[in-house]
N, C-alpha and C positions, 0 to 999 in steps of 0.2 A: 545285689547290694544288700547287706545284713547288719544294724546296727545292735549291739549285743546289748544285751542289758545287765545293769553291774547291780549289786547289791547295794541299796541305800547307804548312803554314810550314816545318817541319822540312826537304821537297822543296828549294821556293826557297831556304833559305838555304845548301843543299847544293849547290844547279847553280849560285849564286854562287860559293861559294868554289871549287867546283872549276875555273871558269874565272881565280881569280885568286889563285889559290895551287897548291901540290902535296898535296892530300891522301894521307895513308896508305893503303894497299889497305886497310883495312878501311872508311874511309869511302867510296872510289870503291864499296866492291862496293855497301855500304848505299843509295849514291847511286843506281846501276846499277838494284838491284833497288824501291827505292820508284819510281823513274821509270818503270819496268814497268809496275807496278804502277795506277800514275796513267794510264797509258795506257790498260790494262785496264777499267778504271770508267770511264773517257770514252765506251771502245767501248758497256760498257751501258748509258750516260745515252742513249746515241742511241736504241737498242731504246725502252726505257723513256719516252721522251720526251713520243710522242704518245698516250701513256694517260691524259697528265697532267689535259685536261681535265674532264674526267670520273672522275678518279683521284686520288689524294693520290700523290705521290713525294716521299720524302725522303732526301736522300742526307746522307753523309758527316756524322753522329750523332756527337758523343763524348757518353756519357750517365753516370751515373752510380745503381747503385740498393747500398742499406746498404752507402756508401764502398765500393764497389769498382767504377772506370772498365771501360767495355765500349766499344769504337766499332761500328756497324754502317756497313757500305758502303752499301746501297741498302735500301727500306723502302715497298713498296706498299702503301697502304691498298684494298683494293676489295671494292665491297660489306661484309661484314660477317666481313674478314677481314684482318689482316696479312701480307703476304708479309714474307719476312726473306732479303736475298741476301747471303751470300758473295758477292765475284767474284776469282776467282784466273786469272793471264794465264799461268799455264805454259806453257810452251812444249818441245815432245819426245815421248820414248815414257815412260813409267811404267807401273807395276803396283802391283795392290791384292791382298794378303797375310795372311793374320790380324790385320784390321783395322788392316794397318800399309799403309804409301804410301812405295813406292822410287822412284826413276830408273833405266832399265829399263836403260840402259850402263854406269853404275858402281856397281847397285843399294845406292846411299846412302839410308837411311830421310831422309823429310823429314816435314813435318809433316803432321798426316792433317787434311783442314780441316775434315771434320766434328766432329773435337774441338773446334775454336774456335768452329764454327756450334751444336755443343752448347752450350758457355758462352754464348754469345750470346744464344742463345733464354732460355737459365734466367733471366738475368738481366735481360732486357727482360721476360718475363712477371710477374716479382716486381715490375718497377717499376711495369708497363701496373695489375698487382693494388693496389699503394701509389695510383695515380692512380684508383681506384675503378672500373675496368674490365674486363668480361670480354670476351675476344674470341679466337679461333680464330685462332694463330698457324702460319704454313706455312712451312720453312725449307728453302732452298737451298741450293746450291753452284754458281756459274755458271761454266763453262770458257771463257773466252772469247775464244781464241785459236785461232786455226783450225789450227793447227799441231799441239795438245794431242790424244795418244790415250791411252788408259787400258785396259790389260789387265786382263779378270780380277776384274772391280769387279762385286760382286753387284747386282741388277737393283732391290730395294727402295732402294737408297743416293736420298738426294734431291737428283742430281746433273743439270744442267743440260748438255749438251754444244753446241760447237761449233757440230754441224747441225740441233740440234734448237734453238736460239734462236729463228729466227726463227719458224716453225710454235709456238713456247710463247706469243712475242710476240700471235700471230694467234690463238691461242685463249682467252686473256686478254681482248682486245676483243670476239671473237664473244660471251664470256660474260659481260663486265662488266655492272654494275649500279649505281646510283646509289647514293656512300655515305652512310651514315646523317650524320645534324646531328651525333649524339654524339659519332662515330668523326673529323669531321672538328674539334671542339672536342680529341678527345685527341689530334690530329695538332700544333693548336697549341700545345696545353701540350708537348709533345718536343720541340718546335722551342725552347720559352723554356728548358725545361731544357737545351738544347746547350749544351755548355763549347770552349771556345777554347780548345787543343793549345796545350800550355807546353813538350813534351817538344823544340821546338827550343836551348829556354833551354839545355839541356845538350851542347850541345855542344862540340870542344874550342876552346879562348882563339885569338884572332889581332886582330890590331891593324892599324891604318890603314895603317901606313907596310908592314907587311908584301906587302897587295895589290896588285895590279896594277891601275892606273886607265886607264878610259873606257868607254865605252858598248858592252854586250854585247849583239849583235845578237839579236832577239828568235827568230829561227829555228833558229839554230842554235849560240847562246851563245856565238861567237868575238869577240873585242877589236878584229880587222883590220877599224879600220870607217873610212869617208872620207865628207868632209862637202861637201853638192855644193850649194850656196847653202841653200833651207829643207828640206834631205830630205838623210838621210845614207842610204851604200850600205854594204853585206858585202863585204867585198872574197875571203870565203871561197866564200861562197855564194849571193851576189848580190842579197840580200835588202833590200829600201828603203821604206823609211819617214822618214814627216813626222821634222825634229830635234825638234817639238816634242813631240812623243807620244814619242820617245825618251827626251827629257830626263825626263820626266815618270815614266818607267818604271823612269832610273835612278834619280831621287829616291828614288820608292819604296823602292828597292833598298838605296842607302845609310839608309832608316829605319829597313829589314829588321834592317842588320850594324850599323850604329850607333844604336839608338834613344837613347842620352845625349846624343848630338852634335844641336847644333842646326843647323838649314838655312838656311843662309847662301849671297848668291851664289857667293862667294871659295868657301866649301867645294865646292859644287856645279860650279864649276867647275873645282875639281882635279879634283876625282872625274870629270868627263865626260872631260874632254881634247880637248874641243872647239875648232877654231881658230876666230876672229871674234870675239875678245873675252869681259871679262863680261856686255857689254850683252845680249847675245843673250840668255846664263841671265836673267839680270835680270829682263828682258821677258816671258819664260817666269813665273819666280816670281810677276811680279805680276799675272801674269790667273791661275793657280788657285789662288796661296796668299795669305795675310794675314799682310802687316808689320807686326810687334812691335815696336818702339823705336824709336831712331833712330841714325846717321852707324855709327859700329863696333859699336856694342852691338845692331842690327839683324837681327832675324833672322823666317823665314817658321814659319808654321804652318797 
């Protein structure tokens, strides 16, 4: 069993506006640092990947136990045991201090993630207890940036390093063992309890007319894009792809930043900035979506 993990809403709606507006330094750094972040759990979905058959993985949990939200990044079931990872992409020198966690250049405390790998565990074990289960919970802290070093950090801490990944990877499968029937029915029941991240709703107000419209190159989010009969190019980074998986990506996009607004050619093809017409959208809409109404009152779903 493999629960995939999706791209934050809060992320995408972030790497949107930032290519089509000017955010504030506060929301670039926000942005900066969740797309880090996103990166970092990619790298360990890969480790983690091929346990899966014979393993339960579930990543990117928002769960809930006595009304108070908990997320977990990654969640090994094996054999007759939860792993619970952290994974933090730090990247530099730091140091560990009376249980506090600096930046080893401008020694700034930042957050010790064993603190949030504490709350994490408490709170998934209260819930795994509500869901009638006893089972051995094991909790990490995964470093998974190979740039990350850490002074000074006492030997018990249940901290995963850089060069010790792959070796923890490879002793994991030398030890695995088939999970129980029980353990994989409570895998499902976390899976129905997942809640779907509303914390992009808050972000701040921007409006249609405010952005900047056409199609953002899926490599590397630039507007300079040129359309070369059924395949548009990056004119930054030279990146090409079918228009029609383009188109289809921006739809998405504007459902992300307008979900009121309905999907209409005309809309869809403001919003692309495509040359060749509506027919082109058109064509597009009508093989993956379904027309509502008719003449102006028309729109896909």
């Amino acid at each position: 069993m493999y629960k995939k993990r999706r791209e934050p809403l809060e992320l995408a709606l972030l790497k949107s506006l930032n290519s089509r507006m000017e955010l504030s330094d506060e929301l670039k750094t926000k942005y900066l640092n969740q797309g880090k972040g996103w990166e970092g759990e990619r790298k360990f979905d890969e480790h983690l990947r091929d346990l899966a058959p014979n393993s339960i993985v579930l990543n990117d949990l928002l769960l809930q136990s006595h009304q108070t939200t908990f997320q977990i990044d990654s969640l090994l079931i094996e054999g007759e045991a939860l792993h619970l990872y952290e994974i933090k992409n730090y990247e530099g020198d730091f140091y560990y201090e009376n249980d506090r966690f600096y930046k080893k250049n401008n020694k700034v405390e930042i957050n010790n993630p064993i603190t949030q790998l504490k709350r994490t565990e408490f709170l998934l074990r209260q819930l795994v207890h509500q869901l009638g289960y006893s089972i051995t919970i094991i909790p990490h802290v995964v470093f998974i940036n190979p740039e990350f070093i850490l002074y000074q950090a006492p030997l018990h801490l249940p901290y995963i390093y850089p060069n010790q990944l792959n070796r923890y990877v490879k002793l994991l499968e030398k030890n695995r063992s088939q999970v129980k029937k029980q353990y994989a029915l409570l895998a499902e029941k976390l899976i129905a309890l997942h809640m779907e991240d509303s914390s992009y709703r808050r972000m701040p107000s921007y409006t249609y007319e405010e952005l900047k419209k056409g199609i953002l190159c899926e490599k590397c989010n630039s507007l300079f894009i040129s359309t070369e009969r059924a395949m548009i190019k990056c004119n930054v980074c030279g990146y090409t792809e079918s228009l029609e998986l383009a188109v289809l990506r921006s739809v998405k996009e504007f459902k992300l930043l307008f979900p009121e607004r309905k999907i209409t050619t005309k809309e869809i093809y403001d919003w692309c900035l495509i040359s060749g017409g509506m027919r082109r959208i058109k064509r597009i809409l009508d093989k993956h979506y379904r027309l509502i109404g008719i003449h102006q009152w028309a729109y896909y779903e």
